[in-house]
Short mmCIF file of the C-alpha atoms (twelve columns), coordinates in Angstrom:
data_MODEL
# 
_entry.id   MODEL 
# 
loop_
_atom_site.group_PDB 
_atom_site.id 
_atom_site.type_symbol 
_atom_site.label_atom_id 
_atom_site.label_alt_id 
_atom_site.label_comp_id 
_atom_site.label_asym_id 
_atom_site.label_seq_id 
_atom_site.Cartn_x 
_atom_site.Cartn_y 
_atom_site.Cartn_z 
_atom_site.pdbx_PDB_model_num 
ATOM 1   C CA . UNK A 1   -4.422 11.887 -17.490 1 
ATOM 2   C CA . UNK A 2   -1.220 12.111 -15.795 1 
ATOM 3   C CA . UNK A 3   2.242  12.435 -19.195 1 
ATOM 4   C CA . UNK A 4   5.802  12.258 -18.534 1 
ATOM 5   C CA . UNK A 5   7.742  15.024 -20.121 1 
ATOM 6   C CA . UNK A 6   11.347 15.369 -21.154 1 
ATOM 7   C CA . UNK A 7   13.056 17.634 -18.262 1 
ATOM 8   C CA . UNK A 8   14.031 20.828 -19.885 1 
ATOM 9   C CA . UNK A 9   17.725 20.725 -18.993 1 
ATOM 10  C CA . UNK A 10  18.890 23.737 -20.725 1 
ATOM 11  C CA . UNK A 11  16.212 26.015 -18.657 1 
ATOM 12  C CA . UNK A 12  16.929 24.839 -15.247 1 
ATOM 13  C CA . UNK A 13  20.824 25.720 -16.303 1 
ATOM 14  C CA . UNK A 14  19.860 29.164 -17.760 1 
ATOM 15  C CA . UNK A 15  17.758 30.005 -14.546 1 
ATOM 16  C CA . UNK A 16  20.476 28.654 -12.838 1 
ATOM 17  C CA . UNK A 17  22.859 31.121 -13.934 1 
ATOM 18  C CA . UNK A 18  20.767 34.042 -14.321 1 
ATOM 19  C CA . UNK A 19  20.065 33.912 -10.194 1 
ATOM 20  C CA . UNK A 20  23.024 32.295 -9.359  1 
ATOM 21  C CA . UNK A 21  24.480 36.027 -7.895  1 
ATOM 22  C CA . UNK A 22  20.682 37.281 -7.088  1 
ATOM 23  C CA . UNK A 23  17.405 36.477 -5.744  1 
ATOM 24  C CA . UNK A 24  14.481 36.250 -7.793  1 
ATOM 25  C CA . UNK A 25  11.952 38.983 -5.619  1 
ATOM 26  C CA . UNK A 26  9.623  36.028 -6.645  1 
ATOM 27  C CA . UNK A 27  10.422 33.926 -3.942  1 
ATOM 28  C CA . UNK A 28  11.823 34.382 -0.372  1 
ATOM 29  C CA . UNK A 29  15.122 34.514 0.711   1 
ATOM 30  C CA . UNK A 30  16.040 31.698 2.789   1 
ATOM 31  C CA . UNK A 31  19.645 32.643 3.824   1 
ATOM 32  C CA . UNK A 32  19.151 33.251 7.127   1 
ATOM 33  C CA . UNK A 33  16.833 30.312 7.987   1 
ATOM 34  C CA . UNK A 34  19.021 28.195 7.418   1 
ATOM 35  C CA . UNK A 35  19.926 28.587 4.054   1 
ATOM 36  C CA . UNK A 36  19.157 29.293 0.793   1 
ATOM 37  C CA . UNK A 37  20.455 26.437 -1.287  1 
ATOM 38  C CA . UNK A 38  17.474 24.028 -1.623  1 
ATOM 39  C CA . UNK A 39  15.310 26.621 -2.707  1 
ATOM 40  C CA . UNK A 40  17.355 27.954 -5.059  1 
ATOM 41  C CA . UNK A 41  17.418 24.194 -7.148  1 
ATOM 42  C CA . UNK A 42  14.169 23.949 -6.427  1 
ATOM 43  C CA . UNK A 43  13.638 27.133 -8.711  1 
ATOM 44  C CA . UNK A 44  16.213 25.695 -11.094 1 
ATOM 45  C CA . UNK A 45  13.715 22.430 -11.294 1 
ATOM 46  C CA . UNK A 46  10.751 24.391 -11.875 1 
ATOM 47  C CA . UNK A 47  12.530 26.372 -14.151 1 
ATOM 48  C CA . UNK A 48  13.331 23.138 -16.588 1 
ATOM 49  C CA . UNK A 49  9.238  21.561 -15.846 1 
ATOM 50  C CA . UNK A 50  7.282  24.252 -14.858 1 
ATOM 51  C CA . UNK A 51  5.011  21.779 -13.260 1 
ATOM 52  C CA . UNK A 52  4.476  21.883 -9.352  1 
ATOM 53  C CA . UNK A 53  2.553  19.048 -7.111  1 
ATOM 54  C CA . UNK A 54  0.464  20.570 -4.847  1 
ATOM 55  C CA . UNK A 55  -0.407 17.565 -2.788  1 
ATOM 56  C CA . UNK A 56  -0.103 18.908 1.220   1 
ATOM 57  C CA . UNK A 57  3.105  18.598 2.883   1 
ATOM 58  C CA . UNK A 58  4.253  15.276 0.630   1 
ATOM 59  C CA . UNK A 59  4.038  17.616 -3.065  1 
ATOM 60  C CA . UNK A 60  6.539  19.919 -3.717  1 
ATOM 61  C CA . UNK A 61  5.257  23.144 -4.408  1 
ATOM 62  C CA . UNK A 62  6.410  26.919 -3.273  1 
ATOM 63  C CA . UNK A 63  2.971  29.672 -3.455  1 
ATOM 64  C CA . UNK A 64  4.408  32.028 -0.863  1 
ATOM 65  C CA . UNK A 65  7.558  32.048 2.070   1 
ATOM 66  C CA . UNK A 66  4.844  30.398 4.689   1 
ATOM 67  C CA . UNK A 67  2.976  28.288 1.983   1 
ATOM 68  C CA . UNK A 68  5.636  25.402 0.829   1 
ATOM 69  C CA . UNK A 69  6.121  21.939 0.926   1 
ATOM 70  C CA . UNK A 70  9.159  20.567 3.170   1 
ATOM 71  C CA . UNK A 71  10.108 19.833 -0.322  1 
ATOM 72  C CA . UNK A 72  10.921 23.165 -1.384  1 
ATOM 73  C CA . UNK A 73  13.622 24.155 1.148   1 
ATOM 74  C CA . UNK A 74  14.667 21.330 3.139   1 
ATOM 75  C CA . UNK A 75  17.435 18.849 1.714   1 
ATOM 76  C CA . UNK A 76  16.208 15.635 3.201   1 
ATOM 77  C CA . UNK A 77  12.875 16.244 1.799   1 
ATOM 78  C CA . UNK A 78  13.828 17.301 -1.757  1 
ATOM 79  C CA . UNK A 79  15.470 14.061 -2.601  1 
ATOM 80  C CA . UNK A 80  12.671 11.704 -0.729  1 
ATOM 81  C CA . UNK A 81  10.041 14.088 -3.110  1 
ATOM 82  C CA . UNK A 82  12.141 13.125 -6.396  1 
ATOM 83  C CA . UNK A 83  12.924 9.431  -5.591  1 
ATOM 84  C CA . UNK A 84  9.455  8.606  -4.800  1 
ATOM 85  C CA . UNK A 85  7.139  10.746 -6.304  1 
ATOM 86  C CA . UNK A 86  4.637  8.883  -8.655  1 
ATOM 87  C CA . UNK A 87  2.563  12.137 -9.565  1 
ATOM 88  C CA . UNK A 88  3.105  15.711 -11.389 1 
ATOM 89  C CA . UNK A 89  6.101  17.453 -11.203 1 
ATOM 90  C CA . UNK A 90  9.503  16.565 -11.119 1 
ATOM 91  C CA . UNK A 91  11.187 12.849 -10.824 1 
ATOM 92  C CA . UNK A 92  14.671 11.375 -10.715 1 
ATOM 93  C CA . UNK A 93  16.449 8.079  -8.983  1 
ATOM 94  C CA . UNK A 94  19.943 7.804  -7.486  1 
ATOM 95  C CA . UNK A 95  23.066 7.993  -9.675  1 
ATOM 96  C CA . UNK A 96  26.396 7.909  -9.987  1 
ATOM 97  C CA . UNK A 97  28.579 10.902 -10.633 1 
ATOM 98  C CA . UNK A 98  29.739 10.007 -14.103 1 
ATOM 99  C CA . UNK A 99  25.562 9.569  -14.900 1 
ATOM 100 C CA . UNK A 100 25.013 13.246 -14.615 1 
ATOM 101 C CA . UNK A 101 23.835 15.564 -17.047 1 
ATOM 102 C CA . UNK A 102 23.435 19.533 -16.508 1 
ATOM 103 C CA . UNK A 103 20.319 20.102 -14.994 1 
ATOM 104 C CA . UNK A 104 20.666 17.025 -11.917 1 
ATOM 105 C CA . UNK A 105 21.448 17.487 -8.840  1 
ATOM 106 C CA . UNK A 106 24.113 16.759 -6.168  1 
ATOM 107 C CA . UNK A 107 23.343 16.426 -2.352  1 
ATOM 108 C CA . UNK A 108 26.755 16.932 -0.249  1 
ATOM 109 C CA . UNK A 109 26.604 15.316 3.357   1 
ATOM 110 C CA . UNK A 110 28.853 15.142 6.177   1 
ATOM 111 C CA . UNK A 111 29.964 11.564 5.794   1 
ATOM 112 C CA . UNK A 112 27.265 10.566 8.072   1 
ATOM 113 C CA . UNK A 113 23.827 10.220 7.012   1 
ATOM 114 C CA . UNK A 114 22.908 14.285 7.484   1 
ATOM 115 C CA . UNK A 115 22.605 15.890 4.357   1 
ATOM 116 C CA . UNK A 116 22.812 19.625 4.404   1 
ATOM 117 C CA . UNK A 117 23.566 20.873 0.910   1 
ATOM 118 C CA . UNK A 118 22.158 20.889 -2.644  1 
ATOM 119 C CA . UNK A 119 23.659 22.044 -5.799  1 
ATOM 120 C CA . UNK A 120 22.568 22.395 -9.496  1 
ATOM 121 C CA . UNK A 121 24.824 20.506 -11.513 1 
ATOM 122 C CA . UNK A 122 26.056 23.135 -14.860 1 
ATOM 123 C CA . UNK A 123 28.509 21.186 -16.476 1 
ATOM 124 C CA . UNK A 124 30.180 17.221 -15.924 1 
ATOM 125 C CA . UNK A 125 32.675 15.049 -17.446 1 
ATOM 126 C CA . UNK A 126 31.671 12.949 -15.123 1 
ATOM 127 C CA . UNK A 127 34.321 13.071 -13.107 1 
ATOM 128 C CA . UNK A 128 34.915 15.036 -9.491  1 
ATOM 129 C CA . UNK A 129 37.568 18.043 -11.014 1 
ATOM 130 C CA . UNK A 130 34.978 18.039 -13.922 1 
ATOM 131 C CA . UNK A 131 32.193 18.782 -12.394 1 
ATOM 132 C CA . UNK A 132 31.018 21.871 -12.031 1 
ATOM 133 C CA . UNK A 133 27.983 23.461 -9.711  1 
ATOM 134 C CA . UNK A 134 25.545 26.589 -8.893  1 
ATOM 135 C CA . UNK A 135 24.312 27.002 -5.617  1 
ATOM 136 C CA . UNK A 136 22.826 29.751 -3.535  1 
ATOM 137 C CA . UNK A 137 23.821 30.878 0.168   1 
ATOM 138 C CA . UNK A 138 27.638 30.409 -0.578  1 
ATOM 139 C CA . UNK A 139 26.554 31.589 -4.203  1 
ATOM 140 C CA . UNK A 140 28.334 30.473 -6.970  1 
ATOM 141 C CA . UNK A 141 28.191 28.996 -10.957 1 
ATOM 142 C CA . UNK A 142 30.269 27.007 -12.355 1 
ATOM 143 C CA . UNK A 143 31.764 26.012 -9.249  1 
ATOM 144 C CA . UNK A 144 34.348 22.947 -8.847  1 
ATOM 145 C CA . UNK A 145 32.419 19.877 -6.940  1 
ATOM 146 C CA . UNK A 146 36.357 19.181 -5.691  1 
ATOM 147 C CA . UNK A 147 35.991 22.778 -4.008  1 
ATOM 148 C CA . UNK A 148 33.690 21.705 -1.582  1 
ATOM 149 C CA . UNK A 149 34.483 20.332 2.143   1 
ATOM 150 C CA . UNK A 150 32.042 17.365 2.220   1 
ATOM 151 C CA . UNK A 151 32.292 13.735 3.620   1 
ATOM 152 C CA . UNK A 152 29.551 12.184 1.014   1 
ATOM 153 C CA . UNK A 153 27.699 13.036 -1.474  1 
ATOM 154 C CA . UNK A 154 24.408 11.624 -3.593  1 
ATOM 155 C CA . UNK A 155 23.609 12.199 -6.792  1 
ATOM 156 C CA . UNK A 156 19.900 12.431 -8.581  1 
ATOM 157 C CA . UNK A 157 19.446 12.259 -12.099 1 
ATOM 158 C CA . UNK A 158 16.278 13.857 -13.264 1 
ATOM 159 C CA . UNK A 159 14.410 11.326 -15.557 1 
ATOM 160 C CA . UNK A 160 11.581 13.746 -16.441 1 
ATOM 161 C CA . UNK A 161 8.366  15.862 -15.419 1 
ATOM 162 C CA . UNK A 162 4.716  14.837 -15.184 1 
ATOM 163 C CA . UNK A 163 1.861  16.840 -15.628 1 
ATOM 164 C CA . UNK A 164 -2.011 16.812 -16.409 1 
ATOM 165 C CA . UNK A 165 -3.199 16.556 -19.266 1 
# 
């Protein structure tokens, strides 16, 4: 039986800033393939549900650098796996800025529909001065959002986990 579980906010944060300025020798490096950013949240998520889906190429699920779902590294990917995903692991819909909690997660794009950024969200008023990010391959934590050269952005607001039961 599939449950819905509350996201564990506080751990993805914590991982969050504990790798922030490293690399967990747990999973691979993705800085020079083209970056290292969606990976890095994607450990953040795990870190706060510690539930994967392993469903082939449509799951989101990370067992070794050449065994990975799309989902994992790629931006596009990461937010079609949370918007739509109906099984275990992670789940979230589209917000607004001033929706976020610590823990969600912020998609910067060029203006245009390419997407080629994520970042962990660490702190929010709500606003774009008060918001405040981690991110891997330009690492930082407790970055300003307004720091950033973007021409859009998205916003996903984790509602929860599922799991087996």
């Amino acid at each position: 039986m599939l449950v819905t579980h509350t996201y564990r906010r506080e751990q993805a944060v914590v991982y969050a800033e504990t790798w922030a300025f490293g690399r967990n020798p747990a999973y691979y490096n993705y800085d020079g393939l083209g970056g290292d950013c969606t990976n890095f949240v994607s450990q953040c998520l795990y870190a706060g549900c510690g539930v994967m889906n392993p469903t082939p190429l449509y799951g989101w699920y990370y067992w070794s650098a050449n065994d990975k779902t799309p989902s994992w590294t790629g931006v596009p990917y990461l937010h079609n796996f949370l918007v739509r995903n109906q099984g275990p692991g992670p789940f979230g819909h589209l917000a607004q800025l001033q929706d976020l909690l610590p823990g969600d997660i912020i998609q910067l794009s060029d203006g245009a529909a390419h997407f080629y950024h994520t970042l962990l969200v660490v702190q929010s008023d709500g606003s774009l001065p008060g918001t405040f990010v981690a991110s891997h391959t330009m690492d930082s934590f407790l970055r300003p959002l307004s720091t950033y050269s973007f021409g859009g952005y998205r916003c996903i607001h984790l509602d929860g986990y599922r799991q087996y039961e």
